[in-house]
DOMIZA-87945 format. One record per residue: x, y, z of N, C-alpha, C in turn. Coordinates in steps of 0.2 Angstrom, whole numbers, padded with zeros to 4 digits, always signed. Example, Ala and Ser with C-alpha at 12.3 -4.5 7.8 and 13.67 -1.06 7.14 Angstrom:
<tiros>
+0066-0028+0039+0062-0022+0039+0066-0016+0039+0064-0011+0035+0068-0005+0036+0064+0000+0039
</tiros>
This chain:
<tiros>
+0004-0006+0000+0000+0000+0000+0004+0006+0000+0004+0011-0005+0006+0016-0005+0003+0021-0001+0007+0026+0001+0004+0033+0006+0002+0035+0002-0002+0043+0004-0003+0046-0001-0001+0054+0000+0002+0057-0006+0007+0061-0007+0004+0068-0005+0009+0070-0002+0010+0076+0004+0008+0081+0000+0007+0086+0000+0003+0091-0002+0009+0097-0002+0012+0100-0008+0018+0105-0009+0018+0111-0003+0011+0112-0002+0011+0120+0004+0013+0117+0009+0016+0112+0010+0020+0110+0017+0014+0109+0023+0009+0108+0023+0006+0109+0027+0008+0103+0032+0010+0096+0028+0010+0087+0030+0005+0085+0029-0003+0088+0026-0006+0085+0023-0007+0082+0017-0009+0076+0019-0011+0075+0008-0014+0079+0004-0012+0078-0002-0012+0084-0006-0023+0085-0008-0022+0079-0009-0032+0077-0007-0034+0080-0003-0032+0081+0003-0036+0084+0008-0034+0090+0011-0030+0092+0006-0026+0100+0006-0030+0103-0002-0023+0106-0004-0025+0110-0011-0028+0105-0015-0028+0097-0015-0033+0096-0021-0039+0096-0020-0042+0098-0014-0048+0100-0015-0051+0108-0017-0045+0111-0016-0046+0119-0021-0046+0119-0029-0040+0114-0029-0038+0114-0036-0044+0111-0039-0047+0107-0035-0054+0102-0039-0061+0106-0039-0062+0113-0038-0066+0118-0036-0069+0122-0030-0066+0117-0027-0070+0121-0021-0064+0127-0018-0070+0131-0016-0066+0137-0015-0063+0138-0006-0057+0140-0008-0053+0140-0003-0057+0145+0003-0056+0144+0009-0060+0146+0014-0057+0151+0017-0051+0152+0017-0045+0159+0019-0041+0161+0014-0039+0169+0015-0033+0170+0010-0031+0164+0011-0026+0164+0018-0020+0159+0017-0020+0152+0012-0026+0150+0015-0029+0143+0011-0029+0147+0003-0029+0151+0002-0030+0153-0006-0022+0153-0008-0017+0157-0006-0012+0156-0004-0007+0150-0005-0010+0146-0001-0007+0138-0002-0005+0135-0008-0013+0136-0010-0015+0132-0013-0014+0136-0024-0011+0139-0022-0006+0143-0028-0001+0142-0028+0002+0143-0024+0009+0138-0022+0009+0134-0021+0003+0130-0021+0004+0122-0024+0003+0121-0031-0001+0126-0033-0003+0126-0044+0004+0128-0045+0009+0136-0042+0015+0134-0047+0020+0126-0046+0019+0125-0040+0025+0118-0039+0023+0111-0045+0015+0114-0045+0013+0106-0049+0009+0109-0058+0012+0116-0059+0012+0117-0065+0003+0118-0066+0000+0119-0064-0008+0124-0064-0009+0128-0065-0006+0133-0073-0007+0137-0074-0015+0140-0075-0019+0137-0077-0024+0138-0077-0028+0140-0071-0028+0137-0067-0031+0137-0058-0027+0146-0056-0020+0146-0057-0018+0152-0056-0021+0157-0060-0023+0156-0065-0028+0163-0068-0035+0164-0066-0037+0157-0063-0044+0155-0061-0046+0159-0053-0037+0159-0048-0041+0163-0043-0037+0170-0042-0034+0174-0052-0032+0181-0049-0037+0183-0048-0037+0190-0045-0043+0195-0048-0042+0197-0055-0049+0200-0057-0049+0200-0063-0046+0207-0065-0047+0211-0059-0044+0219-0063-0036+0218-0063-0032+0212-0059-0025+0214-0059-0022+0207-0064-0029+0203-0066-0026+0195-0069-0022+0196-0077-0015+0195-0079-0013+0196-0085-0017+0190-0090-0016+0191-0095-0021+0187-0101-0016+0183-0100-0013+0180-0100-0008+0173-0101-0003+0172-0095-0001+0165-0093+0001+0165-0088+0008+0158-0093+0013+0160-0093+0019+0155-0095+0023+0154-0089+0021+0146-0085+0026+0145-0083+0034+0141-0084+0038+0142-0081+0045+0140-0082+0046+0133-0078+0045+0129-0083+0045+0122-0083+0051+0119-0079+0056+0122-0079+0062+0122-0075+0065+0125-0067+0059+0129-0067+0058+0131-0058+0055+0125-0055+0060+0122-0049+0056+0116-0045+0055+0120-0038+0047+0124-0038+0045+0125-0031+0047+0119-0025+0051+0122-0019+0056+0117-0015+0054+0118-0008+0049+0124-0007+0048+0124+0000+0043+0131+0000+0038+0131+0006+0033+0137+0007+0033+0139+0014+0036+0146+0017+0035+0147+0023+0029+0152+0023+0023+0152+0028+0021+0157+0029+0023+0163+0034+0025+0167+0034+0028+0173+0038+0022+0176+0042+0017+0178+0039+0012+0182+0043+0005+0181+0039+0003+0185+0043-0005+0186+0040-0009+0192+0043-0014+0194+0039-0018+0200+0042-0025+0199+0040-0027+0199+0043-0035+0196+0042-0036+0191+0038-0042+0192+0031-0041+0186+0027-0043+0177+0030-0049+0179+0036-0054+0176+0038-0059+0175+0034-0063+0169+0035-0071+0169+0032-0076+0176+0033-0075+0177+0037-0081+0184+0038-0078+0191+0037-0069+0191+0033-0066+0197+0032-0067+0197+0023-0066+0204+0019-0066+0204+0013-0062+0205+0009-0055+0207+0015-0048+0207+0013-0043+0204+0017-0039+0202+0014-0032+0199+0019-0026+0201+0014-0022+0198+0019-0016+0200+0019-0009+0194+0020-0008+0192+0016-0003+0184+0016+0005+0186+0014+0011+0185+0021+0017+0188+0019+0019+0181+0019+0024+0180+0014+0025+0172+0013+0034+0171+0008+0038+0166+0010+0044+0166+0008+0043+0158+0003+0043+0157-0002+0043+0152-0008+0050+0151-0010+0053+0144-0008+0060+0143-0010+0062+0139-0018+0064+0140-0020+0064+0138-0029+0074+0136-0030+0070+0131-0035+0077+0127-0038+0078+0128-0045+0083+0130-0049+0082+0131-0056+0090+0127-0058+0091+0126-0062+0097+0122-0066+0106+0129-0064+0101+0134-0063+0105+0141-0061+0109+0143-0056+0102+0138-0052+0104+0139-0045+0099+0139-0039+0097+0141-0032+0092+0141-0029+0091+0148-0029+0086+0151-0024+0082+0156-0021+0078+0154-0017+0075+0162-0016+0071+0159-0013+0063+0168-0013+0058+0168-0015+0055+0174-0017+0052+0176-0010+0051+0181-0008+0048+0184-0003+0043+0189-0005+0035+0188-0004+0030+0193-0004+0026+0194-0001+0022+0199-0001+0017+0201+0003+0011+0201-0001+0005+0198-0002+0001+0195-0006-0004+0200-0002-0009+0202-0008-0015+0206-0007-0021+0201-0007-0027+0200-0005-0033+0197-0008-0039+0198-0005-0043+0197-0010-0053+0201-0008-0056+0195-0010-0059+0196-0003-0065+0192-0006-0072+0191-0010-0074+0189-0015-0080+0193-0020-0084+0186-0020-0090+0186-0018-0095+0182-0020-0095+0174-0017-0091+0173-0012-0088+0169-0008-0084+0167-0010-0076+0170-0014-0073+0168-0017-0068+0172-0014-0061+0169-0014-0055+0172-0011-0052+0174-0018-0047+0179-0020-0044+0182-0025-0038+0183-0025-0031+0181-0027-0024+0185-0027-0026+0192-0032-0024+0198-0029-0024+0205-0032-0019+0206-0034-0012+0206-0029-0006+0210-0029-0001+0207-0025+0003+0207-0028+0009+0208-0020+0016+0211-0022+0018+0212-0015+0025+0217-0017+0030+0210-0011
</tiros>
């Protein structure tokens, strides 16, 4: 019997019972969980899913990702609201990446609104 495979946002949950049930549609319940669960679409190549939760006023028409970036780690740094009963949050967060080049590691502070019961990445610096 095989286990079943851990879920990229680090949480140590299955991926089942983490982001693949965002990625399968249901919608994420917190930024963070929104959060995750996008840093798990770029680790396992989900372009789609990633245009599916920008917003629509900041989502670019196309999304190419680099087939060559191996998403390698996800820490959550902080958080600012971006509860069920808030309609904004706020997600600071550190993504470690491996490339042929060499490692890093990105640092951002993520925007997101909530619309219609639906959590949204807007921005981040």
């Amino acid at each position: 019997m095989t286990s079943p495979l851990p879920c990229p946002c680090d949480t140590g949950k299955p991926y089942e019972r983490c982001c693949g049930r965002f990625h399968g549609g249901r919608p994420a319940p917190t930024a963070v969980a929104l959060m995750r669960s996008r840093y798990s679409a770029f680790a396992l190549g989900l372009g789609d899913y990633l245009l599916e939760t920008w917003h629509p006023t900041t989502r670019p028409p196309s999304l190419d990702l680099d087939a060559t970036t191996r998403w390698t780690g996800l820490t959550i740094e902080g958080t600012e609201a971006g509860q069920a009963w808030d309609t904004t949050g706020v997600v600071q967060f550190a993504a470690a990446w491996s490339t042929p080049e060499g490692d890093g590691v990105l640092r951002e502070r993520s925007r997101f609104t909530l619309v219609d019961g639906r959590w949204y990445y807007v921005d981040g610096v």
